[in-house]
MIZAKE-721324 format. One record per residue (C-alpha): residue number from 1; residue in three letters; x, y, z. Coordinates in steps of 0.001 Angstrom, whole numbers. Last residue first. Layout:
BEGIN
(NUM 'ALA' (X Y Z));
...
END
This chain:
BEGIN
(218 'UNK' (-14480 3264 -9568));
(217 'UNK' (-11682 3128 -7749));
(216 'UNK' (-10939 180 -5203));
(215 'UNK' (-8962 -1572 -2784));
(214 'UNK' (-6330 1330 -1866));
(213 'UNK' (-3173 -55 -629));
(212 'UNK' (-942 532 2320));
(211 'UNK' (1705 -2197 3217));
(210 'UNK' (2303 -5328 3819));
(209 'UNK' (4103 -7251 938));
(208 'UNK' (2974 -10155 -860));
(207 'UNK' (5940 -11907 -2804));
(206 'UNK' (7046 -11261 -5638));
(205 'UNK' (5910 -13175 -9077));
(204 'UNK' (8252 -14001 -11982));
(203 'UNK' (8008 -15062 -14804));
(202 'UNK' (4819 -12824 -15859));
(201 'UNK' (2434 -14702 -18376));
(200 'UNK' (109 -13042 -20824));
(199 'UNK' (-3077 -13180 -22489));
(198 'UNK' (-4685 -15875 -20825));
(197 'UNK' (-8226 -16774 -22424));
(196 'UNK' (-11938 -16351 -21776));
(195 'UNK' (-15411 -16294 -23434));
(194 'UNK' (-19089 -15600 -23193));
(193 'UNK' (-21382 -14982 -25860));
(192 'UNK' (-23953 -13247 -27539));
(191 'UNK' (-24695 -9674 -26209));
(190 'UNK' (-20540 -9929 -25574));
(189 'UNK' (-18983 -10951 -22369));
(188 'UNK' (-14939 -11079 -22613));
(187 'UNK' (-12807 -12686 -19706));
(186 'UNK' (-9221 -11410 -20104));
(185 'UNK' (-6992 -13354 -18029));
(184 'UNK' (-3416 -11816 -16897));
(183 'UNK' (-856 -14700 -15564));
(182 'UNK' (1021 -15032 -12561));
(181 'UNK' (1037 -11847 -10949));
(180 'UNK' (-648 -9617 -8790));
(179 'UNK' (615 -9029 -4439));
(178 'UNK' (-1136 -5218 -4209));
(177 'UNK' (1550 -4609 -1516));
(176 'UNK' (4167 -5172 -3647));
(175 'UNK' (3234 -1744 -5915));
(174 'UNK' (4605 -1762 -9447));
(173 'UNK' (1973 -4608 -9993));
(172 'UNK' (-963 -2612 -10520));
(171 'UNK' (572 -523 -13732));
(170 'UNK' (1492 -3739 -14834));
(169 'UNK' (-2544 -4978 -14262));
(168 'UNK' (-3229 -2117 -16550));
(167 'UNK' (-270 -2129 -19385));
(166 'UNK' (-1900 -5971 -19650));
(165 'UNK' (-5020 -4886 -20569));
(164 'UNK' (-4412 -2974 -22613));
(163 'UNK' (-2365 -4873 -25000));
(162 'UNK' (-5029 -7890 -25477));
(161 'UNK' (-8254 -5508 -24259));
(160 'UNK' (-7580 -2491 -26591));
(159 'UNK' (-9133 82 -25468));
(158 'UNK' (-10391 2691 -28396));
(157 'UNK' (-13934 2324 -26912));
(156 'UNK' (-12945 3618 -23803));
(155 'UNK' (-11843 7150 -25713));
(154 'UNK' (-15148 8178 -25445));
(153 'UNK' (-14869 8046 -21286));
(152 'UNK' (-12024 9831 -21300));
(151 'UNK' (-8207 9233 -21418));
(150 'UNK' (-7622 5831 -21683));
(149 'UNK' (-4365 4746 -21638));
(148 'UNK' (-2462 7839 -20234));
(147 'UNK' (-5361 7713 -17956));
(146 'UNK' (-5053 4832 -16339));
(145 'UNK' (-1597 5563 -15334));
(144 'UNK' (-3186 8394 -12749));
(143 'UNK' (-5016 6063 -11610));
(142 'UNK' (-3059 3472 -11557));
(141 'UNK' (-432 5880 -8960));
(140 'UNK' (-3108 7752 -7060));
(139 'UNK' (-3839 4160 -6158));
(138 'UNK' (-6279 1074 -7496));
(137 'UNK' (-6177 -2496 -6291));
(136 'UNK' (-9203 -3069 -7657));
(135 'UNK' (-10288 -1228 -10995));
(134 'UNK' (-13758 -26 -12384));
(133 'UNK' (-14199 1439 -15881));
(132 'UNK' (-17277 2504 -17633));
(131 'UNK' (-20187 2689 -16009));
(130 'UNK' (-19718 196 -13684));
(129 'UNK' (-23089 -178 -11338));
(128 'UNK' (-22211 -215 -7270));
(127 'UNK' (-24032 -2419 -5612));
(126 'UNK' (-24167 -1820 -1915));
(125 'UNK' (-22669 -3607 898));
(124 'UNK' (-20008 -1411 1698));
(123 'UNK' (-20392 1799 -99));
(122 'UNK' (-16927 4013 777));
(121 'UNK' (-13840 2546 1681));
(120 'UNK' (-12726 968 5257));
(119 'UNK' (-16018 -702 6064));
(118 'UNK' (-14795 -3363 3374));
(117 'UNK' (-18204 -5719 2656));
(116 'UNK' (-17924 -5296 -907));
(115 'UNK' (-19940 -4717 -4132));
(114 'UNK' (-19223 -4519 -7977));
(113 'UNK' (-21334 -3972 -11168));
(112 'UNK' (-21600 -5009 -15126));
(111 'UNK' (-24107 -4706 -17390));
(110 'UNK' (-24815 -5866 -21194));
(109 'UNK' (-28129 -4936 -21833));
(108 'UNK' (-30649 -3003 -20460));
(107 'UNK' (-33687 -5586 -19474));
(106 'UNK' (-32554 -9350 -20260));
(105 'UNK' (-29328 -8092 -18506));
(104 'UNK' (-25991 -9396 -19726));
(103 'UNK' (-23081 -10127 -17753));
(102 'UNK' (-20145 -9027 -15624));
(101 'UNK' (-20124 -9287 -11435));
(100 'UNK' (-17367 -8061 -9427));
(99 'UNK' (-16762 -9049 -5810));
(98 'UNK' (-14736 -8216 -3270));
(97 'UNK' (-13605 -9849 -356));
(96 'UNK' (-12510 -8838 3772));
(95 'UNK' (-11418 -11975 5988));
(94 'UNK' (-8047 -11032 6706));
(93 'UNK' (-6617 -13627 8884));
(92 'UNK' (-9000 -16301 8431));
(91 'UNK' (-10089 -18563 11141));
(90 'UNK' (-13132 -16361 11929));
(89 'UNK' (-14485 -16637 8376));
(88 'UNK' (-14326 -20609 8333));
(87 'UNK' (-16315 -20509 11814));
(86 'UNK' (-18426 -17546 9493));
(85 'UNK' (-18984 -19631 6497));
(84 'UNK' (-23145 -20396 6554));
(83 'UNK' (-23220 -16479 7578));
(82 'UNK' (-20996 -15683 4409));
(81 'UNK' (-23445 -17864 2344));
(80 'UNK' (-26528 -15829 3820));
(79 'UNK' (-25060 -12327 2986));
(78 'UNK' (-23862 -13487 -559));
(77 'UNK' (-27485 -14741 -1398));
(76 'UNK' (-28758 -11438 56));
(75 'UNK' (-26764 -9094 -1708));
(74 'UNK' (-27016 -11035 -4602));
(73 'UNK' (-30559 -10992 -4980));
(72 'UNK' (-31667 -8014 -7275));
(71 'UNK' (-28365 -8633 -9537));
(70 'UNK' (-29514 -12325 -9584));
(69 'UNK' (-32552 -11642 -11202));
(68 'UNK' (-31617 -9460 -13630));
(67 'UNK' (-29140 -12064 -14698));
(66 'UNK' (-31852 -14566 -15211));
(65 'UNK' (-32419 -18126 -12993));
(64 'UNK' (-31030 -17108 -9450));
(63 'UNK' (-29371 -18347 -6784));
(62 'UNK' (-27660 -21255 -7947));
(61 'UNK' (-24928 -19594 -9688));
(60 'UNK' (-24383 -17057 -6395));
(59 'UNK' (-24182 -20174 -4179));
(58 'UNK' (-21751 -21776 -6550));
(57 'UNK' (-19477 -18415 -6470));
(56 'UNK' (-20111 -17955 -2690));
(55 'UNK' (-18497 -20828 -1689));
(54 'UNK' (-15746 -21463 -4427));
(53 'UNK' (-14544 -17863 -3247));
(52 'UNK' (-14302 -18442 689));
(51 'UNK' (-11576 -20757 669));
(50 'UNK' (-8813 -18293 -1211));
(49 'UNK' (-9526 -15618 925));
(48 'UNK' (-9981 -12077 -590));
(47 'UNK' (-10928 -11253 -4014));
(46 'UNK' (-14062 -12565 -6229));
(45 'UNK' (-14991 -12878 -10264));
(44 'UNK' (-18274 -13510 -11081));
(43 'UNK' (-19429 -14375 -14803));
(42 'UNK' (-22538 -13507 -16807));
(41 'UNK' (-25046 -15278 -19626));
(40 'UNK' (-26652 -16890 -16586));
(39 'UNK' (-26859 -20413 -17952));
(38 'UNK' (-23230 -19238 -18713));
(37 'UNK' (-22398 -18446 -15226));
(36 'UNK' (-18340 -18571 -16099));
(35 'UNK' (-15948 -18162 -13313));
(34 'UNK' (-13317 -15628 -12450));
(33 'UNK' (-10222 -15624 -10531));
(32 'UNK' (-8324 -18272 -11746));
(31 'UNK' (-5603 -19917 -10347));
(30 'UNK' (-1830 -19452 -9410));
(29 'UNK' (1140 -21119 -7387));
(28 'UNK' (2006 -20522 -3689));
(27 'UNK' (3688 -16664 -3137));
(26 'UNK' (4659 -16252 -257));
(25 'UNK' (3054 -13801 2209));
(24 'UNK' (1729 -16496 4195));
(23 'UNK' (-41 -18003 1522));
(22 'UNK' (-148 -16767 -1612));
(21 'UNK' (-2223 -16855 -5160));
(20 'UNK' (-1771 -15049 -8124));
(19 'UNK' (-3704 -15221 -11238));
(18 'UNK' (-4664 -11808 -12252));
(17 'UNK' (-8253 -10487 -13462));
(16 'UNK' (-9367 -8458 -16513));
(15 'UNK' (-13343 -8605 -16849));
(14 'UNK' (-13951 -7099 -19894));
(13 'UNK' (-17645 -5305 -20785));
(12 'UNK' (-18202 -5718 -24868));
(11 'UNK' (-20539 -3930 -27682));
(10 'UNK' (-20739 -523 -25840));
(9 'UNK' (-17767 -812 -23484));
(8 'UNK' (-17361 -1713 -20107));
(7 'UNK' (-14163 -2132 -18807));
(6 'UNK' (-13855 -4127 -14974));
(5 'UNK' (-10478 -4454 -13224));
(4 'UNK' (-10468 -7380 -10999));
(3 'UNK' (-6770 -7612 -9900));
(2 'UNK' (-6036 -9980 -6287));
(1 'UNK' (-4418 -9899 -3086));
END
């Protein structure tokens, strides 16, 4: 599985993703999760199968020539790549994604938003604009953690995205079903720039276990 947690503050939106990868259940090795758009001024960061995310992130980047344009399109572009993928699609096990988009909109600012195709939760296929704080996996358990670090939505301001950050994705981890670890990578998109780092390492990653999990709060 996979973190995308989304903060969006006044003067910065965070993108805070994980690094694990498995296969089988086991855990492989680790990679990023988000990529940079910059002639976009915006990044993309996907869960779900490991083959499927280079496809739709370079049709996304080519889709479009402004971030307002590609939040109009996305939907489409993403609905025509996964038809272009569906013999890989039918191979996979557990074909469901997410997406999270993070940029800045030549109309209202910086902007962030999130979609999926998972029939199981509410809004499939419909943007969903982040507000202020959007986190997948997500349980009564992160919620409820959540808010001992942020406690309202004035109180977002206060988060600190290099300590923060990392109390979120741990509060994600406590559950084996959500399968995080790795690394924790902070993607930062400002009104003038774009940048990323890894903020912290975990020595040791479990494996993926079965079990329920709920893919997204918002």
């Amino acid at each position: 599985m996979t973190a995308i947690n989304v903060v969006k503050q006044s003067e910065y939106v965070y993108v805070i993703t994980d690094g694990a990868a498995f296969q089988g259940g086991h855990f492989a090795g680790s990679c990023p999760k988000v990529w940079q758009m910059p002639h976009l001024h915006a990044v993309i960061a996907a869960a779900g199968p490991q083959l499927l995310a280079p496809i739709l992130f370079q049709e996304i980047a080519l889709s479009a020539t402004s971030y307002d344009e590609l939040k109009a399109t996305i939907l489409d572009t993403v609905r025509t790549a996964i038809d272009r993928a569906k013999p890989l699609m039918d191979r996979m096990p557990d074909p469901r994604w997410l997406i999270a988009v993070a940029g800045r909109s030549e109309t209202t600012g910086l902007d962030a938003f999130v979609f999926h195709d998972d029939e199981r939760i509410p809004l499939p296929w419909e943007i969903q604009t982040v507000e202020d704080i959007a986190m997948h996996p997500a349980g009564p358990d992160v919620v409820e953690g959540v808010h001992e670090i942020v406690s309202s939505r004035e109180a977002l301001e206060d988060f600190d995205p290099m300590t923060d950050s990392v109390r979120l994705l741990d509060l994600q981890r406590r559950n084996p079903a959500h399968g995080i670890g790795a690394f924790a990578q902070l993607t930062t998109i400002s009104h003038w720039d774009i940048r990323t780092r890894l903020i912290h390492r975990w020595e040791q990653t479990p494996d993926f276990q079965e079990g329920e999990r709920v893919v997204w709060a918002a």
